[in-house]
N, CA, C and O of each residue as an XYZ file, in Angstrom:
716
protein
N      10.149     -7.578     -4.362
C       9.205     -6.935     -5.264
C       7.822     -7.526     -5.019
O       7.595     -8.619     -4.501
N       7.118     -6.826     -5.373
C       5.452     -6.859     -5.098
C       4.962     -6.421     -6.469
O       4.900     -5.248     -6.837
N       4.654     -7.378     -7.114
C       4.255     -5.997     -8.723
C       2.589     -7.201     -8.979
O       2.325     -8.397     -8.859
N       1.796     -5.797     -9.418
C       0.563     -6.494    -10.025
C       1.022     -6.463    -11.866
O       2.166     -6.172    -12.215
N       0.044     -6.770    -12.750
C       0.155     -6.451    -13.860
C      -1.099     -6.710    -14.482
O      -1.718     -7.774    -14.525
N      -1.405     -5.556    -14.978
C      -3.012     -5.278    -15.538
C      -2.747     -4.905    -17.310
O      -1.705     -4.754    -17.947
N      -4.272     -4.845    -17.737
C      -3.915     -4.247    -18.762
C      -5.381     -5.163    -19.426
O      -6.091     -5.982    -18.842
N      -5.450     -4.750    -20.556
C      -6.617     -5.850    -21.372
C      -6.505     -6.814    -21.694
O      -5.502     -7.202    -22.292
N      -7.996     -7.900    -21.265
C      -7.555     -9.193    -21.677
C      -7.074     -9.647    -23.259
O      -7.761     -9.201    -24.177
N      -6.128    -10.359    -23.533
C      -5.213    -10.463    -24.899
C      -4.258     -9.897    -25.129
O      -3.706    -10.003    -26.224
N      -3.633     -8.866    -23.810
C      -2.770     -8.144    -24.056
C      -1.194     -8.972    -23.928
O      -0.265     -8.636    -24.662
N      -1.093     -9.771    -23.188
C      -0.178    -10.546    -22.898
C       0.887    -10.349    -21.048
O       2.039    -10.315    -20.616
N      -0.889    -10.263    -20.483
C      -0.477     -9.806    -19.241
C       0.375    -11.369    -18.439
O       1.386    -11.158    -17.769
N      -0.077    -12.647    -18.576
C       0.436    -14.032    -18.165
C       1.617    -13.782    -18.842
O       2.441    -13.470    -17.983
N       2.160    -13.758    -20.020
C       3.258    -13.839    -20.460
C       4.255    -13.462    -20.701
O       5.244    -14.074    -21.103
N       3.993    -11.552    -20.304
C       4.920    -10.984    -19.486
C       5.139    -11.408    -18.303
O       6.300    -11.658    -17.981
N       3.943    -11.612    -17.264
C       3.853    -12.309    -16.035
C       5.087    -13.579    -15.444
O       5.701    -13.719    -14.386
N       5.028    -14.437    -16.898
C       6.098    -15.347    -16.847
C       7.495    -15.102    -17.381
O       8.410    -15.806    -16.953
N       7.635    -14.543    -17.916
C       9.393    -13.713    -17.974
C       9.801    -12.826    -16.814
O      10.984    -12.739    -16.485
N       8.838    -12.169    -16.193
C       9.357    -11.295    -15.089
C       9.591    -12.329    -14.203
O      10.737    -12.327    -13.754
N       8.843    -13.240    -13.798
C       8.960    -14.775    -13.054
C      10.211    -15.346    -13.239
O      10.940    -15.809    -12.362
N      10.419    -15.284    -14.448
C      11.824    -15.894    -14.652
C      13.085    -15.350    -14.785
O      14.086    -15.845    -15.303
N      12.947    -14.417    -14.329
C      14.119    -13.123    -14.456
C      14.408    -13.204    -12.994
O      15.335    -13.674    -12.336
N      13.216    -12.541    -12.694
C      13.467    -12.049    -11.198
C      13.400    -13.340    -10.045
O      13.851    -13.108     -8.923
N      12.871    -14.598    -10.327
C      12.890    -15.926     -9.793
C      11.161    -15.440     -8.843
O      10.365    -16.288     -8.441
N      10.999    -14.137     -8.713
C       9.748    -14.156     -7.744
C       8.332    -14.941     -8.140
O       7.611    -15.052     -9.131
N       8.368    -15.382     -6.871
C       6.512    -16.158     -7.230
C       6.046    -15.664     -7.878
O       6.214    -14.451     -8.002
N       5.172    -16.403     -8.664
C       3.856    -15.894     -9.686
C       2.678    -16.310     -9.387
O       2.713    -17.538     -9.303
N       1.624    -15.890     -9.177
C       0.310    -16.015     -9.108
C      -0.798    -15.318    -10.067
O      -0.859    -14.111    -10.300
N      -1.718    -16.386    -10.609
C      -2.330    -15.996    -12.100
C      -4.131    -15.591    -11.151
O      -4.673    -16.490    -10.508
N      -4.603    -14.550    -11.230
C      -5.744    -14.152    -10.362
C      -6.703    -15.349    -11.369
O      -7.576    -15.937    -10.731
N      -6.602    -15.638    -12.546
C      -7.476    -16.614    -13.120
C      -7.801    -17.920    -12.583
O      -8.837    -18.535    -12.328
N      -6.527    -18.132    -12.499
C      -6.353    -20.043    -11.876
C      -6.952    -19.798    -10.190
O      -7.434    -20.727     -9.543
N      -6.792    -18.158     -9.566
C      -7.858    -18.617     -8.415
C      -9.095    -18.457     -8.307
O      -9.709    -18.840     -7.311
N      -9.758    -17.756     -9.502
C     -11.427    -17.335     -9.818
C     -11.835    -18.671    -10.524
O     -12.921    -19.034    -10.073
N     -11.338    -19.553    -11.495
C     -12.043    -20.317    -12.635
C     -11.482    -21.732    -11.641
O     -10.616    -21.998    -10.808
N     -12.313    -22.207    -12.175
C     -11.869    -23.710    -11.956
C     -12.024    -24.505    -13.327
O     -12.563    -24.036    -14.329
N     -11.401    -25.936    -13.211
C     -11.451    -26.480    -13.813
C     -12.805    -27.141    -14.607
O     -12.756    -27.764    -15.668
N     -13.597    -26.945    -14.092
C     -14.657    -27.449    -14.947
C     -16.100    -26.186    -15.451
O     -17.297    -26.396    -15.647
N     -15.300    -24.944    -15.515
C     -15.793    -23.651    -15.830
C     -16.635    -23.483    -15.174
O     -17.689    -23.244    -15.763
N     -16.688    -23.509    -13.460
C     -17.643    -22.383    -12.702
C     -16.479    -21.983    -12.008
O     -15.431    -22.604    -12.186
N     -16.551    -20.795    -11.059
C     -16.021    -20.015    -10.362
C     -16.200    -19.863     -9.197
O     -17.347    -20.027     -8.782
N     -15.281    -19.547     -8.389
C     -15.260    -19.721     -6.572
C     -16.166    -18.283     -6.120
O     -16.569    -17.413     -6.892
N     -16.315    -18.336     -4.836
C     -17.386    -17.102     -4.297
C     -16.378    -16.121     -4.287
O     -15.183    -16.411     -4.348
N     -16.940    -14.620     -4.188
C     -16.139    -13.406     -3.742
C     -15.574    -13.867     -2.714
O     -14.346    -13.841     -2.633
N     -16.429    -14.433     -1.623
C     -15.170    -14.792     -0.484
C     -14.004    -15.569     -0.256
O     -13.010    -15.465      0.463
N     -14.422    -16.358     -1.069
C     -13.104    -17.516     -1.165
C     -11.856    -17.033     -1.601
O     -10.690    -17.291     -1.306
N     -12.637    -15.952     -2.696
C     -11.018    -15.455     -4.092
C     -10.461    -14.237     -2.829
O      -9.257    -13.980     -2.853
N     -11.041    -13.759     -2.122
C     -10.701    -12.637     -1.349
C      -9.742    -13.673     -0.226
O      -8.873    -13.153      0.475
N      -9.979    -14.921     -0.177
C      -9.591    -15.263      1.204
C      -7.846    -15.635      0.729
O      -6.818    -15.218      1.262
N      -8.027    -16.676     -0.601
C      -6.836    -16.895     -1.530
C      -5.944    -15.864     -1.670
O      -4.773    -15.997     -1.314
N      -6.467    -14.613     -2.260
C      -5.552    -13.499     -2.441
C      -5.173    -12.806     -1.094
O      -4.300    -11.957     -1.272
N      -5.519    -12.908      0.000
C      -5.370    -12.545      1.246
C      -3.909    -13.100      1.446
O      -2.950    -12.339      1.576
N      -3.786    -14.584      1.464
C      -2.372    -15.811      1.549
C      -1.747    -15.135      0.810
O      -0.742    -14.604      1.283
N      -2.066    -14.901     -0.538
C      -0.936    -14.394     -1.357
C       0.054    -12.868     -0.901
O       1.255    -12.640     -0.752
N      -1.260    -12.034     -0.795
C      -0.813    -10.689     -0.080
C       0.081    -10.299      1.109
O       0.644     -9.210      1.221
N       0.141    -11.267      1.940
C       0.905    -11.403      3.447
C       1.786    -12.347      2.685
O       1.878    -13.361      3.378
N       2.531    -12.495      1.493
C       4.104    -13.441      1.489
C       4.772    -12.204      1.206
O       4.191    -11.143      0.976
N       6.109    -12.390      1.234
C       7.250    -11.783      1.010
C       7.619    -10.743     -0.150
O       7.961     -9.560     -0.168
N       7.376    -11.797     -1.170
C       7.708    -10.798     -2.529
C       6.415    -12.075     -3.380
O       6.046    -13.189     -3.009
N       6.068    -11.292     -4.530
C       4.725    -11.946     -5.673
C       4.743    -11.053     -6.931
O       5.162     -9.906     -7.089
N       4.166    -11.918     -7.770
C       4.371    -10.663     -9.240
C       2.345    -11.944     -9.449
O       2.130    -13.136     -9.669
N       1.346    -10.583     -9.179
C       0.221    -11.076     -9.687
C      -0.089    -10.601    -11.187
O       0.244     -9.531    -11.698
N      -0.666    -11.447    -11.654
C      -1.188    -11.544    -13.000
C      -2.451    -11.184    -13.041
O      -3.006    -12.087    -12.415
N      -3.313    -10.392    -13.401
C      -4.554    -10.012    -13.713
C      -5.537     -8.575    -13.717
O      -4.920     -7.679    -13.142
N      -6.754     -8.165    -14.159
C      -7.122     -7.395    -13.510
C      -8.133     -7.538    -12.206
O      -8.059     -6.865    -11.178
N      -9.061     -8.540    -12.489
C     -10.134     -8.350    -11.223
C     -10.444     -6.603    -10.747
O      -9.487     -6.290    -10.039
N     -10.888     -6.050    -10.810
C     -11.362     -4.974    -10.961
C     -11.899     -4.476     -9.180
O     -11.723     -3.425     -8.563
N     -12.447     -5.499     -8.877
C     -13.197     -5.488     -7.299
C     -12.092     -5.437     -6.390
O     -12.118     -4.649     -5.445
N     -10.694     -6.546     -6.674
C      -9.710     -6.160     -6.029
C      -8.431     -5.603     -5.936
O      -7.544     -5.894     -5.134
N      -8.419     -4.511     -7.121
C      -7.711     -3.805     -8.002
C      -6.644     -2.646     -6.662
O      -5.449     -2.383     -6.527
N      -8.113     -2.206     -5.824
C      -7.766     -1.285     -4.579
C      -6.832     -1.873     -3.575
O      -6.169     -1.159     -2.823
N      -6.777     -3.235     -3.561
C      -6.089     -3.818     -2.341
C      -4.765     -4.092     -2.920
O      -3.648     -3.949     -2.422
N      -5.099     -4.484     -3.992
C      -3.437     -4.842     -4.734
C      -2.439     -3.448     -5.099
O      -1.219     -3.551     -5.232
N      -3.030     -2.417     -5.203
C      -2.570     -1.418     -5.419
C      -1.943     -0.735     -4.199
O      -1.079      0.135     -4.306
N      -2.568     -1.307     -2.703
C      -2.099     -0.914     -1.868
C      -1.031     -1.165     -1.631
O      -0.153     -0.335     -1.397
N      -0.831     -3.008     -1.656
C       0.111     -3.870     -1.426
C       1.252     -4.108     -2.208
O       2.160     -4.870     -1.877
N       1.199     -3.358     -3.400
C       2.034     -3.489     -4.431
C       2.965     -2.637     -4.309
O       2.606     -1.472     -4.137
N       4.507     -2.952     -4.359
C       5.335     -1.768     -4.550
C       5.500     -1.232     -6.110
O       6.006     -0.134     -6.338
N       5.054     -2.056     -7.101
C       5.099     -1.984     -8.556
C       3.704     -2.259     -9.313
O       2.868     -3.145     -9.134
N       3.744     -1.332    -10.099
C       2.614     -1.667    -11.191
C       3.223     -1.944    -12.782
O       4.285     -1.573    -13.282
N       2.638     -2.365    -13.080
C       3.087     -3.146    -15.258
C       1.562     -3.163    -15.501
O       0.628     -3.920    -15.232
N       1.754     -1.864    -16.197
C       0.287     -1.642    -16.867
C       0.564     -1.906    -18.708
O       0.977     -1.058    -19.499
N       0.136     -3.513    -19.043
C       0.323     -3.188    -20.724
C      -1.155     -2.545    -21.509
O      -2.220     -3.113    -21.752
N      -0.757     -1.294    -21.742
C      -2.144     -0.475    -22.299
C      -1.701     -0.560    -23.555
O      -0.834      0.217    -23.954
N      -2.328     -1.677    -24.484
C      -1.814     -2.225    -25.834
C      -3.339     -1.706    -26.722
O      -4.410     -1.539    -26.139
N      -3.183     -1.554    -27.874
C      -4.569     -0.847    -28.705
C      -5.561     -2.644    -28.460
O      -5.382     -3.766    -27.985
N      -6.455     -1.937    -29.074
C      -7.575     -3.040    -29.176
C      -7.532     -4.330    -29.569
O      -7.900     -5.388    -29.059
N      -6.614     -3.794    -31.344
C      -6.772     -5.065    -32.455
C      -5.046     -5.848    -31.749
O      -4.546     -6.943    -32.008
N      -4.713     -5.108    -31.137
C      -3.123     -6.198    -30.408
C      -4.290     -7.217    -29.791
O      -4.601     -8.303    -30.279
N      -4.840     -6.625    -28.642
C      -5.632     -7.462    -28.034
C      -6.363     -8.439    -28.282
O      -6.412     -9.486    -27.635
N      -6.949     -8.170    -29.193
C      -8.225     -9.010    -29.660
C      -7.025    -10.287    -30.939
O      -7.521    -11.337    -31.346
N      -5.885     -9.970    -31.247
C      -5.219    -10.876    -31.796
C      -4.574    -11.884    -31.210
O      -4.291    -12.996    -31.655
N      -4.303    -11.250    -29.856
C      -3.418    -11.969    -28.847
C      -4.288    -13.291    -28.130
O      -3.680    -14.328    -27.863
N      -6.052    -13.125    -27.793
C      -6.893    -13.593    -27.704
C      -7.417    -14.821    -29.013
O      -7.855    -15.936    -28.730
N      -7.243    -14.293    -30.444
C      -7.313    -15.258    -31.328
C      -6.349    -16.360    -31.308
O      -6.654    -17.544    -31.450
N      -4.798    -15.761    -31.066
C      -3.885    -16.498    -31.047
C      -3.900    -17.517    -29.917
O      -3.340    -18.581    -30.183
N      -4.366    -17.409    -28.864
C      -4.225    -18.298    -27.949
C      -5.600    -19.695    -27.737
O      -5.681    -20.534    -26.839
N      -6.164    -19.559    -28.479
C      -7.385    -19.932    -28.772
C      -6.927    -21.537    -29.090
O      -6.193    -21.719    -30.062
N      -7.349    -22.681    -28.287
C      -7.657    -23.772    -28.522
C      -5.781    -24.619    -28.454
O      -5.201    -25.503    -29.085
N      -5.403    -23.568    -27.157
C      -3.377    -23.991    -26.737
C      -3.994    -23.734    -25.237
O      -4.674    -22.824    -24.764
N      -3.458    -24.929    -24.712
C      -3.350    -25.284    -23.571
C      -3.091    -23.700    -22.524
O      -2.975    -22.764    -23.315
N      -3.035    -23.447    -21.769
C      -2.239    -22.166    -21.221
C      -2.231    -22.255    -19.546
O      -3.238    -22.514    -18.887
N      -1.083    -22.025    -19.058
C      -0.717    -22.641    -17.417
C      -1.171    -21.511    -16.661
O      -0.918    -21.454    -15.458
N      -2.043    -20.285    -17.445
C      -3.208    -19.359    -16.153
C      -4.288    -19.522    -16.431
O      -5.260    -18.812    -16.172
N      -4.227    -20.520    -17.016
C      -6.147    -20.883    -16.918
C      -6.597    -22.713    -17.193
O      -6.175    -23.601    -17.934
N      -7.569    -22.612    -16.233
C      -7.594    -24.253    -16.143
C      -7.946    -24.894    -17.222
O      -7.886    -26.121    -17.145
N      -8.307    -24.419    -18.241
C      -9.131    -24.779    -19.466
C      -8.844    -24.569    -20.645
O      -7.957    -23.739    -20.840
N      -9.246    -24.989    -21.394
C      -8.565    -24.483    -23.113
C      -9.761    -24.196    -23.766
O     -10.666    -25.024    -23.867
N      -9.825    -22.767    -24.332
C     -10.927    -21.661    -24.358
C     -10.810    -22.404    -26.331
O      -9.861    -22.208    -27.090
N     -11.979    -23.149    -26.624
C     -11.516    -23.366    -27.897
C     -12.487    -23.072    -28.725
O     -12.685    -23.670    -29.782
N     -13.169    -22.109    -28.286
C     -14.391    -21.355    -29.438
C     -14.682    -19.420    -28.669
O     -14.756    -18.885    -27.563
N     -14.750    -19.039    -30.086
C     -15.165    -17.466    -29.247
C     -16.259    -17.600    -28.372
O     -17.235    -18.345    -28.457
N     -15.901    -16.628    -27.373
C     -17.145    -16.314    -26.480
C     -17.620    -15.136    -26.433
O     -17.271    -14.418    -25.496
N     -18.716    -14.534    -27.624
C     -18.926    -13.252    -27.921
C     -19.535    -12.207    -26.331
O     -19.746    -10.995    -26.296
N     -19.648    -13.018    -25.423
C     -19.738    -12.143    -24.116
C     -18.217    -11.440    -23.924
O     -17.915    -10.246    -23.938
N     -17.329    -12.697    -23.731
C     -15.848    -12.237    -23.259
C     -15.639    -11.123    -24.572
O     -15.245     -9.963    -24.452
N     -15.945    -11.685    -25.609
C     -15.207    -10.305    -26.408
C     -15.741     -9.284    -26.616
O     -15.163     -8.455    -27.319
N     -17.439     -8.921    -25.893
C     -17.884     -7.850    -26.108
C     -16.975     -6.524    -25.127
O     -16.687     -5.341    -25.309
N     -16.710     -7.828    -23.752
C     -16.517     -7.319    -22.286
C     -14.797     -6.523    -22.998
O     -14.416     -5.385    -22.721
N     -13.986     -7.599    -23.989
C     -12.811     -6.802    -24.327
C     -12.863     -5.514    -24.876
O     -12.270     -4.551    -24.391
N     -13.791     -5.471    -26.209
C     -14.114     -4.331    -27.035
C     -14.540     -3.157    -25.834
O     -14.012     -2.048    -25.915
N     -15.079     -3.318    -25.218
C     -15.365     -2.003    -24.459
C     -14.250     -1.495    -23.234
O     -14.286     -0.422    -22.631
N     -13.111     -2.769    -23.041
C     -12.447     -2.439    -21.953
C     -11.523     -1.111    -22.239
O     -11.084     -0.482    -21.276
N     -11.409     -0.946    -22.777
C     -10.477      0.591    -23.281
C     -11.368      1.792    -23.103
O     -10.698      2.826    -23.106
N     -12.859      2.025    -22.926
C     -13.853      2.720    -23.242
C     -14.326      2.919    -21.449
O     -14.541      3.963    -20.834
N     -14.374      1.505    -20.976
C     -15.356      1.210    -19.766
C     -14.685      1.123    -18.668
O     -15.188      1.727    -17.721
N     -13.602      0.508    -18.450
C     -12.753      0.049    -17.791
C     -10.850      0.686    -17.664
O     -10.177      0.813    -16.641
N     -10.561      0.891    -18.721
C      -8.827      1.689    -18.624
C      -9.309      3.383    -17.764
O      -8.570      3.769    -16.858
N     -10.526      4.232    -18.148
C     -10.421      5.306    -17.799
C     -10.453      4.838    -16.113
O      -9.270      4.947    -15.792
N     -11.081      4.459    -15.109
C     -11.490      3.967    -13.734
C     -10.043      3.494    -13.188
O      -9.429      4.002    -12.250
N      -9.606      2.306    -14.062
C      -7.564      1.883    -13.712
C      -6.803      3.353    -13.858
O      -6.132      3.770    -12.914
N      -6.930      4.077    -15.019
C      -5.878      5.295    -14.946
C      -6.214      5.836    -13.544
O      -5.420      5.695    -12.614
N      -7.332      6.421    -13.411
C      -7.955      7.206    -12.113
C      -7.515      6.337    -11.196
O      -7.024      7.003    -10.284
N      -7.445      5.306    -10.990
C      -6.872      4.749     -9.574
C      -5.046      4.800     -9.771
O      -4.280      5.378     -8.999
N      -4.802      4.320    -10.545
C      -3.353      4.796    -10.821
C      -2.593      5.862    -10.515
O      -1.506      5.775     -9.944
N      -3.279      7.212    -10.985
C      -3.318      8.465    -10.272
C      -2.896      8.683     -9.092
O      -1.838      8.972     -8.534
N      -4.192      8.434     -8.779
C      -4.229      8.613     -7.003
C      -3.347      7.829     -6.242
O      -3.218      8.026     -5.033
N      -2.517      6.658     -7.052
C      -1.561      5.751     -5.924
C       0.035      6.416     -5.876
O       0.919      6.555     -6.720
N      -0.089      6.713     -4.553
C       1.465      7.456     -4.543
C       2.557      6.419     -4.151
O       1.965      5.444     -3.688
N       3.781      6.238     -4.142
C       5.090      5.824     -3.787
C       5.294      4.532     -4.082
O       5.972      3.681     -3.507
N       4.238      4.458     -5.607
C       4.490      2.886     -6.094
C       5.481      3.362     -7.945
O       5.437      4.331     -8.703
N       6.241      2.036     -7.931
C       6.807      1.933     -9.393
C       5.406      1.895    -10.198
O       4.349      1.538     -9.676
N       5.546      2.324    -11.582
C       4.166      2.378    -12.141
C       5.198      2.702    -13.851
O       5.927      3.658    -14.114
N       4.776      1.235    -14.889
C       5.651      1.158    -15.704
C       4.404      1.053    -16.432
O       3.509      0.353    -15.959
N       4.204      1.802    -17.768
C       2.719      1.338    -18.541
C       3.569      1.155    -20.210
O       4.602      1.667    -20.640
N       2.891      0.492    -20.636
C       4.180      0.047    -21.815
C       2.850     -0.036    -23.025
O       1.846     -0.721    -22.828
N       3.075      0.818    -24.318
C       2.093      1.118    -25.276
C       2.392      0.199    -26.475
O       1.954      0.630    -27.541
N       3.045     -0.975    -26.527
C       3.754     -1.922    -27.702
C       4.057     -3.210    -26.863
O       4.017     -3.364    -25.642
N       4.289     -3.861    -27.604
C       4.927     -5.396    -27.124
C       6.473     -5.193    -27.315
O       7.315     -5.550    -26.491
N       6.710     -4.632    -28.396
C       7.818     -4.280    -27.838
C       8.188     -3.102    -26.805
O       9.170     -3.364    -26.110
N       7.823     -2.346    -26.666
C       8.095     -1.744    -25.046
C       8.445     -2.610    -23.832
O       9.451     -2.582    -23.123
N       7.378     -3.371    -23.775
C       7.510     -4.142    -22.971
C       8.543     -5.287    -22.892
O       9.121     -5.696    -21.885
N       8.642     -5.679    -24.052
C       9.913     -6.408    -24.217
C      11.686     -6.170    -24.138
O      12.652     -6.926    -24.030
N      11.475     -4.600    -24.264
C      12.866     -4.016    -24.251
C      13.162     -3.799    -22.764
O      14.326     -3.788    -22.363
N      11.956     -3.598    -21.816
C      11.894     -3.345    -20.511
C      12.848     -5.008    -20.202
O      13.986     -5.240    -19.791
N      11.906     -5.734    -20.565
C      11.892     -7.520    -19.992
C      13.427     -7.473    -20.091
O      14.095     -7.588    -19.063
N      14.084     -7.285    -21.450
C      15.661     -7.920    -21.889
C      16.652     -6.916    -20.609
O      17.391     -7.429    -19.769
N      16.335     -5.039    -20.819
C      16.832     -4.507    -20.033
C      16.691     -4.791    -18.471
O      17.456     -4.136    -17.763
N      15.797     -5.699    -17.815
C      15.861     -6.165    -16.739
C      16.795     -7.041    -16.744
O      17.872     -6.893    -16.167
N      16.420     -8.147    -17.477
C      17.450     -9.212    -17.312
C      18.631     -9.095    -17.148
O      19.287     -9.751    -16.339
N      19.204     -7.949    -18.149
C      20.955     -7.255    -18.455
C      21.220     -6.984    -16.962
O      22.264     -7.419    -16.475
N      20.515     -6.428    -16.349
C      20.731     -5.654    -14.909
C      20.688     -6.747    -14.042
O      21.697     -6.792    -13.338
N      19.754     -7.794    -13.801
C      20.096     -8.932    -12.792
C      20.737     -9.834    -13.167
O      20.992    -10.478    -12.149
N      21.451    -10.611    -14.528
C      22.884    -11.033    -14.423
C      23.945    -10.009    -14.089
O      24.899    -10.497    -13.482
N      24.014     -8.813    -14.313
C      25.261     -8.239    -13.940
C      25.174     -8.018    -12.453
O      26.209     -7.849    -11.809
N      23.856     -8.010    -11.808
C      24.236     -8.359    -10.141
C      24.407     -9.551     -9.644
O      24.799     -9.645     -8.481
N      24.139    -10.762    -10.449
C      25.009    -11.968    -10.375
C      25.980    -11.829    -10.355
O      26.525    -11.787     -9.252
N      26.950    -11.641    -11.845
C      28.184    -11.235    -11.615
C      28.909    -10.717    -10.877
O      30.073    -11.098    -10.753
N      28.260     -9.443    -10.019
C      29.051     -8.622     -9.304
C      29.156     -9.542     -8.066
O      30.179     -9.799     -7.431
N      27.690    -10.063     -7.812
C      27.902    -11.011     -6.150
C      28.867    -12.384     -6.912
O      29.512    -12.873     -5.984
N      29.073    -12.886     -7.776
C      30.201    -13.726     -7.898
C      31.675    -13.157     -7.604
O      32.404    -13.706     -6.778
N      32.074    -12.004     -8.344
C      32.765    -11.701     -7.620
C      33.430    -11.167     -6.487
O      34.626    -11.391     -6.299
N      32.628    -10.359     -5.589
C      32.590    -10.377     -4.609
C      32.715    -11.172     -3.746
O      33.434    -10.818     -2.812
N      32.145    -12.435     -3.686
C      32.324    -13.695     -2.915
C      33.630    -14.113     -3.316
O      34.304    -14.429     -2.336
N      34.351    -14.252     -4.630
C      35.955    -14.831     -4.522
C      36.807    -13.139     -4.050
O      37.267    -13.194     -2.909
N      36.946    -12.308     -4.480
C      37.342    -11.024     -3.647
C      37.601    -11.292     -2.217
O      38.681    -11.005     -1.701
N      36.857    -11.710     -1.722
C      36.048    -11.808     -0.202
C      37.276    -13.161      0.364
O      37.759    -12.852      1.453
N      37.764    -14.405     -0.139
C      38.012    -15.068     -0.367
C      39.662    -15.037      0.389
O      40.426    -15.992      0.243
């Protein structure tokens, strides 16, 4: 699998990110932890292009983010999309909630609003989802799962899981069968 996962910031794109990680065992890569650094400046367009390049040529990856500039390349490379298109006030709660907790896709602990970042959220449904649908569109012979609730998305997560222990199971038995 190859899956990106977009959606608005606060939506709970890392933390679906990390259950599909742990389901499916595939690498995870957070597009944050390669734009931000630790002491809040950010790497050049070329660098993050050169990083996500390594990532793009491995095997199987489940990326976390939107980045917008490299939205086209991941879409190429992706056999799967996880679009969580969650309303506003999910968002903007999911963002309060995480506020001043450590978090393992970002180098930093965000512990005061940043009325830029939340202007940039408030408009992402307005400015930004219509441009992702339109590219979405146009991408043919990819999985493309868009989930309108947390729970949607969550019933997806459990119904995955059900399906890759029971292909555990089946390759357990098979191997004593085999036997």
């Amino acid at each position: 699998m190859k899956a990106i996962i977009i959606g608005c910031p606060g939506s709970g794109k890392s933390t679906f990110a990390r259950e599909l990680n742990r389901i499916t065992q595939i690498p995870l890569f957070y597009l944050d932890m390669i734009f931000h650094r630790a002491d809040q400046t950010t790497c050049s367009s070329e660098e993050f292009d050169e990083k996500l390049g390594l990532i793009l040529r491995e095997k199987e990856w489940v990326i976390d983010g939107n980045y917008a500039r490299t939205l086209p390349v991941r879409l190429q490379a992706c056999d799967t999309v996880y679009w969580l298109r969650y309303p506003l006030e999910v968002c903007l709660e999911g963002i309060k909630a995480r506020r001043g907790k450590p978090r393992i896709d970002m180098p930093w602990v965000e512990t005061e609003p940043d009325q830029e970042f939340l202007d940039f959220v408030k408009s992402f449904h307005t400015d930004y989802e219509p441009e992702m649908e339109k590219m979405l569109e146009q991408t043919k012979g990819k999985e493309i799962y868009v989930f309108s609730s947390r729970a949607e998305a969550a019933g997806y997560l459990k119904e995955l899981e059900n399906c890759m222990s029971a292909r555990v199971e089946e390759k357990i038995m098979e191997f004593f069968q085999a036997l």
